[in-house]
C-alpha positions, 0 to 999 in steps of 0.5 A, a space after each residue: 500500500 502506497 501513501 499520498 497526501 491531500 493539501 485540500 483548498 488553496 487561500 486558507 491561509 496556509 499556502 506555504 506551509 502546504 508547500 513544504 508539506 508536498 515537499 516533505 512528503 516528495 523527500 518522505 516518498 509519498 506517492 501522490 499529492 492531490 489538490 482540491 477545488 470547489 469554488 475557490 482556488 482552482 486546482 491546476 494552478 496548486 498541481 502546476 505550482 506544486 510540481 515545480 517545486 517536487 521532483 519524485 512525488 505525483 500531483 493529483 487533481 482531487 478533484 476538477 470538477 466536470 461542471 467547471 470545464 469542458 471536456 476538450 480544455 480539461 484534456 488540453 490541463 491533463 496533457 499540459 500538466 503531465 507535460 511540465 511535470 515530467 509524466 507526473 500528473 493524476 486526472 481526478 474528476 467529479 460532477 461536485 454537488 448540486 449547490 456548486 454545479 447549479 450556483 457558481 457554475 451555472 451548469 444544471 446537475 441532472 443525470 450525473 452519471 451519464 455526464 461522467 461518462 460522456 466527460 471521459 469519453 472525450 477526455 480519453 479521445 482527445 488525449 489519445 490525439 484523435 481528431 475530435 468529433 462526439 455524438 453524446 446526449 450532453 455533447 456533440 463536437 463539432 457543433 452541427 451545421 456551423 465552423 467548426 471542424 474536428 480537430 487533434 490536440 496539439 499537446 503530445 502527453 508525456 504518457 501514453 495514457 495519464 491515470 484517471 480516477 473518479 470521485 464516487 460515494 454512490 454504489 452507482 456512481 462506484 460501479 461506473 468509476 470500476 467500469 471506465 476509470 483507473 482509480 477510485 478517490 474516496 472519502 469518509 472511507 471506513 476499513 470495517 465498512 469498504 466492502 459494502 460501501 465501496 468494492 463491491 460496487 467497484 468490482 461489480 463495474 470492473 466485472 461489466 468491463 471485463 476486468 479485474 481489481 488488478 491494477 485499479 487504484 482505490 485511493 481513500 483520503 483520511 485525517 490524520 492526527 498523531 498523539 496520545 488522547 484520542 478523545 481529544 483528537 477526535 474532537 479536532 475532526 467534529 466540525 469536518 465531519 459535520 459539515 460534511 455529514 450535516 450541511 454538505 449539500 441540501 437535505 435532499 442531496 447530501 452524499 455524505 449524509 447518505 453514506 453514513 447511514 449506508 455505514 449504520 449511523 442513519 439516526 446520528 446522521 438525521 441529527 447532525 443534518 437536523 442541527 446543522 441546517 437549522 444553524 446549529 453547528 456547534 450541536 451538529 459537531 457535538 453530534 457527530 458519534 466519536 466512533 464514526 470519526 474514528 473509523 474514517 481517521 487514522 488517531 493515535 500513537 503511531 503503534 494504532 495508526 499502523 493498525 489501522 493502515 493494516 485494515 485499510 490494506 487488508 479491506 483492499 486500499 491500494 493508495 492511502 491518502 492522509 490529510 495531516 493535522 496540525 496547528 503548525 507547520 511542524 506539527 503536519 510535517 510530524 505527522 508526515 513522518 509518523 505516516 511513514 513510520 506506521 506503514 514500515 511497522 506495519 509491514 506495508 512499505 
């Protein structure tokens, strides 16, 4: 099992230090460093910073969002990115949410899965330098009866083919990303719940494609938090939780609120979105079950954090990305090192 890191959203005010993290992580050899978007910093500004700045480490997109960009241009950052970084780069993508994809990009959120794969499809022929020309149900390139005319990227991609992975919490969503992607990025993952709430569904997808696990990356992002209290740094993870589990979308359509409840907490769940829709985020952290957090973190001495690294390895986990807390820089770059230090004791190095 390999590990990466996810420096999450740019312009939080820790914009160097998450610099030296990639670059503690790159000398630590950390696999991948993934950047996030929503509806702040973009993500291929962070990527392209990032691997001028590393020599070994991957840089990963985690994730663009599809509503954000066309098809064409995000195979045109795909090709540009793996270029300057020497065959480096990771494509994560993901539809984000109704909330983001309707109110920042103005770009109606309906039949998510079939846009996905439509999306792919483009991006993997126009990467493939084929002359472009689709007929999908969201897209038809060239445009009929005008200009346009089907055209080759001009960008040669370091690679033949560049990973592409897919944000899924949905079994749906999960058996399409096993189907036509290379990698699976994950969130709120729990070692004891993975098979129901994510392999099965993947492999039922990479079964319907005529393949294996083989060479599919599944790649969970968790918090990571080193230090004797667990209590006390469970208590570091109540509002991420709760925001995600509570207010990370409507009361309709919130994806994390319905995996946890695919997980056993459907009544917790029900309360932490009650409390926090209703402003009360304060009650909707306090809320949140410390076994939840615990099963979706890596807490503890760097002796329980490898225990756990080994469930996670054992349920199936390929990549494990960590997001290391910290109210310092050296504090995150501790917890970097204690990373590395519990995958080598527990035997995964």
């Amino acid at each position: 099992m390999r590990l990466g890191i996810n420096l999450g959203y740019w312009g939080a005010g820790m914009d160097g230090d998450n610099l030296a993290v990639a670059q503690e992580a790159d000398r630590l050899g950390y696999a991948v460093c993934w950047a996030a978007e929503a509806y702040g910093s973009d993500a291929p500004t962070v990527l392209s910073w990032v691997a001028s700045r590393t020599e070994r480490i991957d840089v990963g997109s985690a994730i663009f969002q599809i509503p954000a960009r066309t098809p064409a241009m995000t195979a045109m950052t795909a090709a540009t990115l793996d270029s300057l970084s020497g065959g480096r780069f990771r494509l994560g993508l993901g539809v984000s949410g109704p909330q983001v994809s309707e109110g920042w990009y103005g770009v109606k959120f309906d039949k998510p899965l079939a846009r996905t794969r439509e999306y792919v499809d483009i991006v993997r022929k126009a990467l493939s330098r084929e002359r472009l020309s689709y007929e999908g149900a969201h897209w038809t390139l060239p445009l009929p009866d005008g200009p346009g005319k089907p055209l080759k990227l001009t960008v040669h991609p370091t690679r033949e083919r560049i990973p592409l992975y897919i944000a899924a919490i949905g079994p749906k969503n999960l058996e399409q990303t096993g189907e036509i992607a290379d990698g699976a990025l994950l969130i709120f993952p729990s070692a004891e719940h993975l098979e129901e709430t994510a392999l099965a569904p993947l492999r039922a997808g990479r079964a319907k494609a005529g393949l294996t696990m083989d060479g599919f990356d599944v790649c969970p992002t968790l918090p990571l938090a080193v230090g004797e209290d667990v209590d006390a740094l469970a208590d570091m993870f109540r509002p991420y939780t709760a925001l995600y589990v509570g207010g990370m979308g409507s009361r309709k359509q919130n994806f994390y609120n319905k995996l946890a409840t695919r997980m056993g907490y459907g009544k917790e769940a029900a309360e932490i979105q009650d409390r926090y829709l209703t402003g009360d985020k304060d009650g909707a952290a306090a809320a949140v079950p410390r076994q939840l957090i615990d099963q979706t973190s890596l807490l503890g001495p760097v002796e329980r954090i490898a225990e756990r690294m080994q469930a996670y390895a054992a349920a199936g986990v390929t990549t494990l990305t960590l997001a290391p807390a910290g109210f310092t820089l050296d504090e995150r770059l501790a917890a970097l090192r204690a990373g590395t230090e519990a995958l080598e004791k527990a035997g995964l190095a």
